[in-house]
N, CA, C and O atoms as a GROMACS GRO file, in nm:
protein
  556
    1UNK      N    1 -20.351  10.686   4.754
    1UNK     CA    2 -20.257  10.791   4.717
    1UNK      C    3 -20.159  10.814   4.832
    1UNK      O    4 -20.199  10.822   4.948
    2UNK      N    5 -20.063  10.823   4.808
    2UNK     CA    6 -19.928  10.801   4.868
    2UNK      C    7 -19.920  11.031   4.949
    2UNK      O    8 -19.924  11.144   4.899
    3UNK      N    9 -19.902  10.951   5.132
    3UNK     CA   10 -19.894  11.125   5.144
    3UNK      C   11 -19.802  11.114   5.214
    3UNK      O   12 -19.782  11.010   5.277
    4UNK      N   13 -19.701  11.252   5.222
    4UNK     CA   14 -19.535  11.233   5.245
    4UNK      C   15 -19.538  11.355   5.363
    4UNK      O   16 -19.595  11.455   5.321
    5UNK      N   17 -19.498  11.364   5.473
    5UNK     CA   18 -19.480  11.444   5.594
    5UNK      C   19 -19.362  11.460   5.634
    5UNK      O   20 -19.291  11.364   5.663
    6UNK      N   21 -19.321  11.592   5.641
    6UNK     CA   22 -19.180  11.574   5.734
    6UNK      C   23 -19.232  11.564   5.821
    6UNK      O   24 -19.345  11.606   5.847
    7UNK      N   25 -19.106  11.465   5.931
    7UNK     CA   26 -19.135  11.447   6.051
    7UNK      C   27 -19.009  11.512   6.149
    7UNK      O   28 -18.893  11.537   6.117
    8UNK      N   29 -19.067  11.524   6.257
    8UNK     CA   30 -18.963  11.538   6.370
    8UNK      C   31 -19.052  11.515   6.525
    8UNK      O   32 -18.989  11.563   6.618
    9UNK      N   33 -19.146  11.469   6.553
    9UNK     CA   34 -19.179  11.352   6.638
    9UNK      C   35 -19.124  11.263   6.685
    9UNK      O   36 -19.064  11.197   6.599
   10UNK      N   37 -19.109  11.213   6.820
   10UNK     CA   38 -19.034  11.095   6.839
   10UNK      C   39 -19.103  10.973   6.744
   10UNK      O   40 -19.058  10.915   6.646
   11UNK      N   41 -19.240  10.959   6.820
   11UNK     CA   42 -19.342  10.850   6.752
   11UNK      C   43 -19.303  10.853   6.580
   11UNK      O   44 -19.280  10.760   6.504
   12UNK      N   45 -19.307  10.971   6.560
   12UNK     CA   46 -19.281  10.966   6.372
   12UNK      C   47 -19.150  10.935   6.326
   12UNK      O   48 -19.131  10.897   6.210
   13UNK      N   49 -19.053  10.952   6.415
   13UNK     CA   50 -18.941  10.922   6.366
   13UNK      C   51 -18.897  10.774   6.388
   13UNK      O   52 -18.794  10.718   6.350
   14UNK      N   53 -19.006  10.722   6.462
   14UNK     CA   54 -18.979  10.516   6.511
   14UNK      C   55 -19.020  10.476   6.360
   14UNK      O   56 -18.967  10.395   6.284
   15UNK      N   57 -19.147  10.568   6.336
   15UNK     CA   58 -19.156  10.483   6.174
   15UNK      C   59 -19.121  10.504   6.103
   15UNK      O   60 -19.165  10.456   5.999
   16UNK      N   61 -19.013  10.596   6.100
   16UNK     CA   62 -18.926  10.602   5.976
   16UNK      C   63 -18.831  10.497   6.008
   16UNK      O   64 -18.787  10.431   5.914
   17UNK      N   65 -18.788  10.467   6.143
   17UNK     CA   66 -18.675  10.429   6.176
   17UNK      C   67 -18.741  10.252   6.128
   17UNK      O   68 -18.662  10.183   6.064
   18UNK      N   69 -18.847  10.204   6.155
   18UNK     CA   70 -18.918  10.094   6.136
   18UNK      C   71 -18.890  10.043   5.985
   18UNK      O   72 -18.851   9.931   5.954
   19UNK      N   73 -18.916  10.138   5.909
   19UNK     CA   74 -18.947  10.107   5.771
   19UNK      C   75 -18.784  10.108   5.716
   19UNK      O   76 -18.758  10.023   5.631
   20UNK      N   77 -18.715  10.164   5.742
   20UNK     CA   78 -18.593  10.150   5.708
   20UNK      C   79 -18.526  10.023   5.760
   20UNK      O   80 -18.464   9.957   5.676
   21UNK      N   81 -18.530   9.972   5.901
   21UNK     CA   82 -18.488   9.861   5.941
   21UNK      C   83 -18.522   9.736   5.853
   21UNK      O   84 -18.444   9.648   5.816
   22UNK      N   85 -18.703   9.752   5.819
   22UNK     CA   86 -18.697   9.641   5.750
   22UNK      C   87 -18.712   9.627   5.587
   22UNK      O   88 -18.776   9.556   5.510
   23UNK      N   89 -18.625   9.728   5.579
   23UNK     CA   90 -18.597   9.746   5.447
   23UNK      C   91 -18.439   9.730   5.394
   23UNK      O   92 -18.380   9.654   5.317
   24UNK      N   93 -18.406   9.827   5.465
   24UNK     CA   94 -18.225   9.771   5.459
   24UNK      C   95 -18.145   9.672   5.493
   24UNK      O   96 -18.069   9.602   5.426
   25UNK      N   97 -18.190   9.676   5.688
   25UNK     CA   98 -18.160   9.542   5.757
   25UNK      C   99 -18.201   9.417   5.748
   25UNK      O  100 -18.135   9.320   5.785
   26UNK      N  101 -18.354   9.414   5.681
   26UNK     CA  102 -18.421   9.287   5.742
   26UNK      C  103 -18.411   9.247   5.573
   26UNK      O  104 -18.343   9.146   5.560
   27UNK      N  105 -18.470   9.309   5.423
   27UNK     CA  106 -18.443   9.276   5.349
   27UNK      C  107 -18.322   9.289   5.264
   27UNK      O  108 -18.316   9.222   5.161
   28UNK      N  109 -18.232   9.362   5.295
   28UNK     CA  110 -18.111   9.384   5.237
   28UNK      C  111 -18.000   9.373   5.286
   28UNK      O  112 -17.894   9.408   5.235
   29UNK      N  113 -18.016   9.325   5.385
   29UNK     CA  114 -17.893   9.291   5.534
   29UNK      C  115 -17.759   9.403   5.536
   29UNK      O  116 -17.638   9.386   5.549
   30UNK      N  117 -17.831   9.506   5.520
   30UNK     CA  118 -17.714   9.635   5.586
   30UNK      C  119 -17.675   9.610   5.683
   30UNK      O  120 -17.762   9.612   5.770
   31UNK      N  121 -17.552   9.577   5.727
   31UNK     CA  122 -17.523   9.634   5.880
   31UNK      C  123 -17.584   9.726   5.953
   31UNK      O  124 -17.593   9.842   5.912
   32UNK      N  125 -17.642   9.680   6.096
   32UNK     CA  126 -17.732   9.810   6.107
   32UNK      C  127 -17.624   9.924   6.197
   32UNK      O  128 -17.662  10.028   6.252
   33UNK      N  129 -17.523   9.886   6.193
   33UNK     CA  130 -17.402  10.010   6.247
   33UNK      C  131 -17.426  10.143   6.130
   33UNK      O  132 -17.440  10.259   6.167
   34UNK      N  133 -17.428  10.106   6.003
   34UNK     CA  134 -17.418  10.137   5.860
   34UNK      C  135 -17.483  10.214   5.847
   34UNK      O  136 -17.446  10.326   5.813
   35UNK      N  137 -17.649  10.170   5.879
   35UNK     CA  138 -17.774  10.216   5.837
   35UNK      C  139 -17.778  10.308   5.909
   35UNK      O  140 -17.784  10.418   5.854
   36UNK      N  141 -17.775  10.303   6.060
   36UNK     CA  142 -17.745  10.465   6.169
   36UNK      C  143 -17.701  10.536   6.183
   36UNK      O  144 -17.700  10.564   6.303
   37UNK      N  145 -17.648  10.602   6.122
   37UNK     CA  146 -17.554  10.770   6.126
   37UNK      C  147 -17.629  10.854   6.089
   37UNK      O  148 -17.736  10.829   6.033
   38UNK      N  149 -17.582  10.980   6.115
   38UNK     CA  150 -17.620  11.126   6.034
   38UNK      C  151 -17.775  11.120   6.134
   38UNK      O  152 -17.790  11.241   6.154
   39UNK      N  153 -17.854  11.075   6.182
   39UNK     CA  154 -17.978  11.113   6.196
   39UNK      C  155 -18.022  11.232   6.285
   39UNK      O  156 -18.141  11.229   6.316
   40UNK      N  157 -17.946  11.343   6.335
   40UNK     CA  158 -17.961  11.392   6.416
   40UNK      C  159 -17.981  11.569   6.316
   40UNK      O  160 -18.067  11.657   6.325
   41UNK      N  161 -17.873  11.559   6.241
   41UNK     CA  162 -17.884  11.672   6.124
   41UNK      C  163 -17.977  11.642   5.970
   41UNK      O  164 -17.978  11.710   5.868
   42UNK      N  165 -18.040  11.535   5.998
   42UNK     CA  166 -18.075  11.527   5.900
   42UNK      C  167 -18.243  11.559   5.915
   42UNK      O  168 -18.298  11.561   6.025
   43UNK      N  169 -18.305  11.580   5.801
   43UNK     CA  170 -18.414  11.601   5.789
   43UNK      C  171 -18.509  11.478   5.706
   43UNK      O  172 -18.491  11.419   5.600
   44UNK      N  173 -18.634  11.470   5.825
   44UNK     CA  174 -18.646  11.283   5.826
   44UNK      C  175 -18.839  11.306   5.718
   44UNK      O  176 -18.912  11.400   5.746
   45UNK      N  177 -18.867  11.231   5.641
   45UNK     CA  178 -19.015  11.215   5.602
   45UNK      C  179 -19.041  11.095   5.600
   45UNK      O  180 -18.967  10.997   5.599
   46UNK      N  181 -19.179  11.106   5.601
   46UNK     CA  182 -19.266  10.939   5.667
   46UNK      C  183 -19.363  10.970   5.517
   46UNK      O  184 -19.412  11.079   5.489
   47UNK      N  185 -19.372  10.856   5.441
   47UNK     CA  186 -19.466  10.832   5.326
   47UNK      C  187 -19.575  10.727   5.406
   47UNK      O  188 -19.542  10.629   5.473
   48UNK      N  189 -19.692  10.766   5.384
   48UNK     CA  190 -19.815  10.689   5.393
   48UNK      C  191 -19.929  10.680   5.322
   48UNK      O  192 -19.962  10.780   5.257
   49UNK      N  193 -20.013  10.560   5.319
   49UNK     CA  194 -20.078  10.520   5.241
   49UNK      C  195 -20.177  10.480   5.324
   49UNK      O  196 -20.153  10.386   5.400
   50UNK      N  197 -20.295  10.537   5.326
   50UNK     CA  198 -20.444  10.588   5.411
   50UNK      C  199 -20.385  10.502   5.562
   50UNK      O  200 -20.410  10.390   5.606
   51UNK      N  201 -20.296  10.615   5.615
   51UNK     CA  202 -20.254  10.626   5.757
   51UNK      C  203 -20.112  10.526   5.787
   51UNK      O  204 -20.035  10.552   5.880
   52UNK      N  205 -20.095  10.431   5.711
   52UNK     CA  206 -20.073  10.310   5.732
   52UNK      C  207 -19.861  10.356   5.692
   52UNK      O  208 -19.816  10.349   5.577
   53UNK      N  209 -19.788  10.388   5.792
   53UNK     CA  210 -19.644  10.370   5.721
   53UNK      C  211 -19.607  10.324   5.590
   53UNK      O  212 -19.576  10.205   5.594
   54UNK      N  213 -19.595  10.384   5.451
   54UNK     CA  214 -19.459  10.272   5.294
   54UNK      C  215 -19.354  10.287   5.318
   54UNK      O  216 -19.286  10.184   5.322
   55UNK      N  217 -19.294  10.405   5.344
   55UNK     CA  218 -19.139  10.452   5.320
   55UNK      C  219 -19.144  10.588   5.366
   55UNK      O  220 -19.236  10.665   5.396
   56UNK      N  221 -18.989  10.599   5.364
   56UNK     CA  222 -18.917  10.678   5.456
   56UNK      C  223 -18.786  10.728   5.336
   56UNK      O  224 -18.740  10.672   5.237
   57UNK      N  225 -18.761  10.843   5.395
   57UNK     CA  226 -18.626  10.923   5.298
   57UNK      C  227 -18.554  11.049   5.401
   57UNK      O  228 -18.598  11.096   5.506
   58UNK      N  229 -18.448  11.075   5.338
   58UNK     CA  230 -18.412  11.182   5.398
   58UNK      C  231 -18.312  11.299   5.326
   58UNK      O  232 -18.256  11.279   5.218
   59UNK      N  233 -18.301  11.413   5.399
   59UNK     CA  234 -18.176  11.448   5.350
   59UNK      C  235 -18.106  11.540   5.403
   59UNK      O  236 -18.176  11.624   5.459
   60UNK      N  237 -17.964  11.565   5.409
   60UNK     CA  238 -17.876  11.648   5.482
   60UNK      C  239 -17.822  11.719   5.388
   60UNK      O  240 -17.835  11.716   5.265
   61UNK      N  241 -17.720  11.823   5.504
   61UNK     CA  242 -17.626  11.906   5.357
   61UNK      C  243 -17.503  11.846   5.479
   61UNK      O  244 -17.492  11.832   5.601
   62UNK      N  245 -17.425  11.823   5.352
   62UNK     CA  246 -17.317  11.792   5.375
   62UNK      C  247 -17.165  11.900   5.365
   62UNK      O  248 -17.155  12.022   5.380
   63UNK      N  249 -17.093  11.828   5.342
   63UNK     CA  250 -16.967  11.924   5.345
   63UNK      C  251 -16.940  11.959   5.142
   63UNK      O  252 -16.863  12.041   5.092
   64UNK      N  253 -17.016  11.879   5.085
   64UNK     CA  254 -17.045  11.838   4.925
   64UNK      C  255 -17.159  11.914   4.864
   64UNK      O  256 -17.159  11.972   4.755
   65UNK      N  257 -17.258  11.905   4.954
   65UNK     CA  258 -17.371  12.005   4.888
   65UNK      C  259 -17.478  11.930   4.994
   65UNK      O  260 -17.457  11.917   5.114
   66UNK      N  261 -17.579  11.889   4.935
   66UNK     CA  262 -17.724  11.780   4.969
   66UNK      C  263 -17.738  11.683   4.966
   66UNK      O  264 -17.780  11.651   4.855
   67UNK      N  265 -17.727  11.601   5.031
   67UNK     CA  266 -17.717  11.464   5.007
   67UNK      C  267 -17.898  11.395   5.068
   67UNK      O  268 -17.937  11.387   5.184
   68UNK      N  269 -17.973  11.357   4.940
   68UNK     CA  270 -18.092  11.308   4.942
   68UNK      C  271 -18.063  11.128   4.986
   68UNK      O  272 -17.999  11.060   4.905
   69UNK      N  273 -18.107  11.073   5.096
   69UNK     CA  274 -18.097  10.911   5.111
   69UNK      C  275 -18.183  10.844   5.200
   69UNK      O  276 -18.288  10.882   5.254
   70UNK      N  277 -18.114  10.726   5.206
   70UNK     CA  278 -18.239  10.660   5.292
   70UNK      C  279 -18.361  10.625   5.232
   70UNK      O  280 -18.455  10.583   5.299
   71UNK      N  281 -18.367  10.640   5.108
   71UNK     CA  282 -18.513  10.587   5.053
   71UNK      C  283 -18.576  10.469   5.073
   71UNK      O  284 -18.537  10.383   4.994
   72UNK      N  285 -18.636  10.443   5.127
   72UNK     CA  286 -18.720  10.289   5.158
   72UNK      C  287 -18.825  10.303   5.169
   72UNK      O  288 -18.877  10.376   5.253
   73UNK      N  289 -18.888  10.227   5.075
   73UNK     CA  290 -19.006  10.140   5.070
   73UNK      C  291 -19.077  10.047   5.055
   73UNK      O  292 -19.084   9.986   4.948
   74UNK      N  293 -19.158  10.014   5.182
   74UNK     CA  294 -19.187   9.897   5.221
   74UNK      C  295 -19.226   9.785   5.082
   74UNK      O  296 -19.251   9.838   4.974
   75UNK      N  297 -19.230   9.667   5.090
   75UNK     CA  298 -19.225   9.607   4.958
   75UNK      C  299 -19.350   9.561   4.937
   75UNK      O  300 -19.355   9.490   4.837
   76UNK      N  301 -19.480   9.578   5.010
   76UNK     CA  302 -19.640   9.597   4.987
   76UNK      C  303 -19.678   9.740   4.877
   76UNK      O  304 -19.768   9.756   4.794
   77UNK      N  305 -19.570   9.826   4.920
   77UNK     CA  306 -19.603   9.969   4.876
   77UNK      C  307 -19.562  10.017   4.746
   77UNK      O  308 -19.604  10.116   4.685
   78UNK      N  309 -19.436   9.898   4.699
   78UNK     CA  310 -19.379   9.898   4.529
   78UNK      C  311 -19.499   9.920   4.463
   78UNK      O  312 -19.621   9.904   4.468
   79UNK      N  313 -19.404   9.966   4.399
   79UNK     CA  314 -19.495   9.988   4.220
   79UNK      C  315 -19.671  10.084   4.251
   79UNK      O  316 -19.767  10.043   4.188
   80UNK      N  317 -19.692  10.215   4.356
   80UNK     CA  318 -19.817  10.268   4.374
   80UNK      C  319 -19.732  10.402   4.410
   80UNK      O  320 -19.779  10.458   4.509
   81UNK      N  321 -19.648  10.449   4.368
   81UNK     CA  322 -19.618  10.582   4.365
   81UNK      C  323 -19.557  10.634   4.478
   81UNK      O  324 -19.525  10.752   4.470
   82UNK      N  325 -19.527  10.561   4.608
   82UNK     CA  326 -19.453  10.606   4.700
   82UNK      C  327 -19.310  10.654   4.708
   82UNK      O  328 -19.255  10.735   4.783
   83UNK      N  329 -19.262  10.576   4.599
   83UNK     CA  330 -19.105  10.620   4.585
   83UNK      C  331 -19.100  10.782   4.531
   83UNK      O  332 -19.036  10.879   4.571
   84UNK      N  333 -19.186  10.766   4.434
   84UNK     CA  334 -19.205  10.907   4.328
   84UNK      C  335 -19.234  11.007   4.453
   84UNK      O  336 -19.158  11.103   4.466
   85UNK      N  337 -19.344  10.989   4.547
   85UNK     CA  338 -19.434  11.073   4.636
   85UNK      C  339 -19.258  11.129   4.729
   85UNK      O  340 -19.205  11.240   4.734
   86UNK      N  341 -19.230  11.039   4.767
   86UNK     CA  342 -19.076  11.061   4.871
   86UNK      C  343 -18.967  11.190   4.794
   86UNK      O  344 -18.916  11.288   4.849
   87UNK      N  345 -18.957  11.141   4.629
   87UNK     CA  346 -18.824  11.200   4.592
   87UNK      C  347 -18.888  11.342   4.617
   87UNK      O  348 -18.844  11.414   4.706
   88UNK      N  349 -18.985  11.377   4.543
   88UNK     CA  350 -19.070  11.491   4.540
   88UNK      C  351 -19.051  11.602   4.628
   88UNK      O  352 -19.006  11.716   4.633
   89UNK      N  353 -19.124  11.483   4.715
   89UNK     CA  354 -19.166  11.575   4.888
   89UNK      C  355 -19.018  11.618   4.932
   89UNK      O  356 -19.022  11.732   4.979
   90UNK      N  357 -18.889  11.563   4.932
   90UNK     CA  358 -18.747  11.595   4.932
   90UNK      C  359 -18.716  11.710   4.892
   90UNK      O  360 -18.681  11.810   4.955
   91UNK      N  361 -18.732  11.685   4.762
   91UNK     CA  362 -18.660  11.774   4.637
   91UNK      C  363 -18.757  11.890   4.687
   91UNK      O  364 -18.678  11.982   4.707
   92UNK      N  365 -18.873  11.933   4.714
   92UNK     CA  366 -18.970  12.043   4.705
   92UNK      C  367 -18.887  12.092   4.856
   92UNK      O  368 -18.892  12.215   4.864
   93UNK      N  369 -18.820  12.035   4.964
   93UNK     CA  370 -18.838  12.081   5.100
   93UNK      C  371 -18.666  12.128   5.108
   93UNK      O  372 -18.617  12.178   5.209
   94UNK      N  373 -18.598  12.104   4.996
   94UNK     CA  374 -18.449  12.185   5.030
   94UNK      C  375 -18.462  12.311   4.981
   94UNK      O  376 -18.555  12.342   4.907
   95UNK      N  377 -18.348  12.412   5.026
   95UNK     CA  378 -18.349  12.509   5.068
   95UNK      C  379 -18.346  12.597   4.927
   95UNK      O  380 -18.251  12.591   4.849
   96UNK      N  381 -18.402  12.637   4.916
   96UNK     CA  382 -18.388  12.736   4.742
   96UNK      C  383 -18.266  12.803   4.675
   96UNK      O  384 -18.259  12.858   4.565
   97UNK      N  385 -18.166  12.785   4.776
   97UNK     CA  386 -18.028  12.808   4.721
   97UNK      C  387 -17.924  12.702   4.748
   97UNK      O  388 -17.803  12.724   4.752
   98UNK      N  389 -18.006  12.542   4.773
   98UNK     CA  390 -17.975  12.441   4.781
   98UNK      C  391 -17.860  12.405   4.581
   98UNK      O  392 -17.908  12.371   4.473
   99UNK      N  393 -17.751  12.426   4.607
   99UNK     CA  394 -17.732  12.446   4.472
   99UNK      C  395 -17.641  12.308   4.406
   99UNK      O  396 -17.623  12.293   4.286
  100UNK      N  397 -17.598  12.229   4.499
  100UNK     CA  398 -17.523  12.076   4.438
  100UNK      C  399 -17.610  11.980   4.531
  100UNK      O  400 -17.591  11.971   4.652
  101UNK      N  401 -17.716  11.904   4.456
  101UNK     CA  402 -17.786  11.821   4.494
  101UNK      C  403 -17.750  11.639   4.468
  101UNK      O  404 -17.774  11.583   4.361
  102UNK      N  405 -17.687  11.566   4.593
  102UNK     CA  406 -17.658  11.475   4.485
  102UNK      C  407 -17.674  11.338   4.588
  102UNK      O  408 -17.642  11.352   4.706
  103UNK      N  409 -17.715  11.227   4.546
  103UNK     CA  410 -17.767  11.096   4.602
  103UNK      C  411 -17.672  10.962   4.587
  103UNK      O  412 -17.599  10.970   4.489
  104UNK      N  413 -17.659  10.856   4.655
  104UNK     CA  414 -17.595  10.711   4.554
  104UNK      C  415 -17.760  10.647   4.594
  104UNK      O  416 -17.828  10.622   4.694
  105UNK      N  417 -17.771  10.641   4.418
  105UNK     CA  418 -17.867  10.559   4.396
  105UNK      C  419 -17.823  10.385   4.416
  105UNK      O  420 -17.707  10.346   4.405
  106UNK      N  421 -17.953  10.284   4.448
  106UNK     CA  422 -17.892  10.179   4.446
  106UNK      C  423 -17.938  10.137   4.290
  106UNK      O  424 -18.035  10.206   4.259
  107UNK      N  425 -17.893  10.035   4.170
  107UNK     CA  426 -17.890  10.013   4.084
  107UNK      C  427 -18.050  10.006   4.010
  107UNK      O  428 -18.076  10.066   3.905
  108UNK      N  429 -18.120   9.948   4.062
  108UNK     CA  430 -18.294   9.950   4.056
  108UNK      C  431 -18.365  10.075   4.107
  108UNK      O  432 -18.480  10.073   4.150
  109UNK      N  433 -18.296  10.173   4.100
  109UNK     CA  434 -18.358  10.299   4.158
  109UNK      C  435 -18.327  10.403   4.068
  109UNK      O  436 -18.386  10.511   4.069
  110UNK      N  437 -18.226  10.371   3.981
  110UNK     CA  438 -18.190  10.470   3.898
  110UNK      C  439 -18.273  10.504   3.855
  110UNK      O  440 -18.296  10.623   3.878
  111UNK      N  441 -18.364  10.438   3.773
  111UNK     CA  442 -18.447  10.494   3.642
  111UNK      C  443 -18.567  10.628   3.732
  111UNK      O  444 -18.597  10.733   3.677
  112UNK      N  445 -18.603  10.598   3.832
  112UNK     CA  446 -18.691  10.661   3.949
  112UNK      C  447 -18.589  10.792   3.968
  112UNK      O  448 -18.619  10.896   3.909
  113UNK      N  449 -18.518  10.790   4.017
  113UNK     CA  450 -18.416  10.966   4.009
  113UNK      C  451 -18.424  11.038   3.893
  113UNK      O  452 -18.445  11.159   3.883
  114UNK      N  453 -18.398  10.922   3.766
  114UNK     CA  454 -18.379  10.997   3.610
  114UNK      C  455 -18.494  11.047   3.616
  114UNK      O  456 -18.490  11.161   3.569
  115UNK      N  457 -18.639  11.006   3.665
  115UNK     CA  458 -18.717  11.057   3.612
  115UNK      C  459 -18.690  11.188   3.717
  115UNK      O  460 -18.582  11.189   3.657
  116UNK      N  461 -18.683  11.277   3.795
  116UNK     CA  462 -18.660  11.392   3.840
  116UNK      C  463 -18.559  11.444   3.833
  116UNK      O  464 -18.525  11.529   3.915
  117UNK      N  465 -18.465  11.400   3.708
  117UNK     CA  466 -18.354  11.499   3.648
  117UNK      C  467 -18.237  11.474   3.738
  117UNK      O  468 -18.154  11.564   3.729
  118UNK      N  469 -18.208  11.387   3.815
  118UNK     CA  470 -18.072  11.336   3.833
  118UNK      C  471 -18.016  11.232   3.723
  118UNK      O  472 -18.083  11.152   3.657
  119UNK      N  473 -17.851  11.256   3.722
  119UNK     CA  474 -17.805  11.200   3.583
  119UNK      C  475 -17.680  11.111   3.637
  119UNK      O  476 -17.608  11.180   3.709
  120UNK      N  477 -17.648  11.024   3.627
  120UNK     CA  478 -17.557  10.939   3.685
  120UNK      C  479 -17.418  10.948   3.672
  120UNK      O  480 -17.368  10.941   3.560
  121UNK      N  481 -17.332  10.967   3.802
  121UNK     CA  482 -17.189  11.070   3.750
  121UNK      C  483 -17.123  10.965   3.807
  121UNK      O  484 -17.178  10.912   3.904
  122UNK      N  485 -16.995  10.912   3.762
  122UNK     CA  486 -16.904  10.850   3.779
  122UNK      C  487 -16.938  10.680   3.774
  122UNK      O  488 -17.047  10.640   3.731
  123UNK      N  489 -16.824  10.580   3.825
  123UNK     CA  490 -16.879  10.416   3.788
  123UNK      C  491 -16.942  10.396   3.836
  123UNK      O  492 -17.010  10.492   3.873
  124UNK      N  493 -16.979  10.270   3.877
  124UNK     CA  494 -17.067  10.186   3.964
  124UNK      C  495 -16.986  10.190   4.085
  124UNK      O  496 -16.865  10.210   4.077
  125UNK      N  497 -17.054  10.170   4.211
  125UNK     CA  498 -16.961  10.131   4.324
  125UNK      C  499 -17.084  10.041   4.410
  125UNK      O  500 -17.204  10.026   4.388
  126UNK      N  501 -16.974   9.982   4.538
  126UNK     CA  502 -17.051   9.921   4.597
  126UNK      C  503 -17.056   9.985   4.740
  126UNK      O  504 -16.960  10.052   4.779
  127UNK      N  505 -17.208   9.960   4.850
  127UNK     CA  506 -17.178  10.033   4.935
  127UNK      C  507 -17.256   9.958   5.008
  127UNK      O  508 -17.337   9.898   4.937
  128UNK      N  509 -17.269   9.930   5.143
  128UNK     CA  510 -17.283   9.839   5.247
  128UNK      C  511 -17.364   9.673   5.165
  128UNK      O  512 -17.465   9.612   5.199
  129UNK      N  513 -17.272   9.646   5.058
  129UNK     CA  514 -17.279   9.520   4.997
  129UNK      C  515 -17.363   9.513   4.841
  129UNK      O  516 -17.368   9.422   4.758
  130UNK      N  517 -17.429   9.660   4.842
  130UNK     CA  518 -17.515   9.716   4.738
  130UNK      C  519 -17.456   9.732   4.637
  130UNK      O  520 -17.335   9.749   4.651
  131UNK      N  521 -17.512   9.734   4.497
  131UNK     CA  522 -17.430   9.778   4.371
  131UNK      C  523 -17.518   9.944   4.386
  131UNK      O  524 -17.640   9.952   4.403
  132UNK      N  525 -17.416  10.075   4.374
  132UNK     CA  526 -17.509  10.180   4.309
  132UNK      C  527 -17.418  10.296   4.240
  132UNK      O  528 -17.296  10.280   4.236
  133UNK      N  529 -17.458  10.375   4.203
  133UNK     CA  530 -17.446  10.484   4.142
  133UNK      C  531 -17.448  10.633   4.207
  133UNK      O  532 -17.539  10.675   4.279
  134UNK      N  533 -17.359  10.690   4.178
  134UNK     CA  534 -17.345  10.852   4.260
  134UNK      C  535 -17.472  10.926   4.141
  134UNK      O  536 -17.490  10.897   4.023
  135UNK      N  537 -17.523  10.997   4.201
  135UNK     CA  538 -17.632  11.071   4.093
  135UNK      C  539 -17.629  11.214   4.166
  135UNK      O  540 -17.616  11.231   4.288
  136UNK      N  541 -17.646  11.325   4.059
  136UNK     CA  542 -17.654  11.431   4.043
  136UNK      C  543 -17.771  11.518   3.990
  136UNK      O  544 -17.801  11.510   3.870
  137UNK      N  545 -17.849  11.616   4.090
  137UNK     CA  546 -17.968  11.650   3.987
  137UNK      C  547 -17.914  11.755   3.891
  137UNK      O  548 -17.812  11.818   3.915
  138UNK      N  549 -17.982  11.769   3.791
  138UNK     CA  550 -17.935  11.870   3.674
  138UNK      C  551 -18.055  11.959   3.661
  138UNK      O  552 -18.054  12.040   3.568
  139UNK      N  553 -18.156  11.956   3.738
  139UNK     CA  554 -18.292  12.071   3.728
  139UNK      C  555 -18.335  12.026   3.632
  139UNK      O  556 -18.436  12.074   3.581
   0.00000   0.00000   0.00000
């Protein structure tokens, strides 16, 4: 069973920083200029699976509202509930008058947001070489 921690640890924040590298960079070849911004205002969680690092997420408020990102998970950890465990632990930890909540999903992730009531607003776009989608939660 998949358990989700905010972190703010140095040590905890290498494995977020770990799992994202080889998730974006190493399997998805983000630029890693790309992949590094925002981390200083943002608010970082570590998903694990009996101790062991899956994935990592985050989220900031922006000048737009909330911006939920960074989702990665490791590709041992697909398909056992870690993605679900991440959006969750997110969505439960913004602020209760958190009131425009909104993500770019990448194209294989959509259906995983729909299921927590984000709804897909505007075209497709592409973003550090990715196909995805701007998404919006609707509660």
């Amino acid at each position: 069973m998949p358990k989700v921690n905010k972190v703010y640890a140095h040590d905890d924040l290498e494995k977020v920083f770990a799992v994202r590298r080889e998730v974006f960079v190493g399997e998805q070849h983000c630029p890693p200029e790309l992949e590094w911004e925002h981390e200083e205002e943002s608010n970082h969680f570590l998903a694990t699976v009996d101790g062991i690092p899956a994935g990592a997420a985050r989220w900031r408020k922006t000048d737009k509202g909330y911006k939920l990102e960074r989702f990665a998970v490791l590709s041992k950890f697909r398909g056992h509930g870690v993605g679900q465990a991440l959006v969750r632990a997110v969505l439960n930890d913004l602020p209760t008058d958190a009131g425009y909540v909104y993500l770019h999903a990448q194209i294989q992730a959509v259906g995983l947001y729909e299921k927590f009531n984000f709804e897909k607003t505007g075209p497709e776009f592409e973003e550090a070489g990715i196909r995805h989608y701007k998404m919006v939660f609707v509660g």
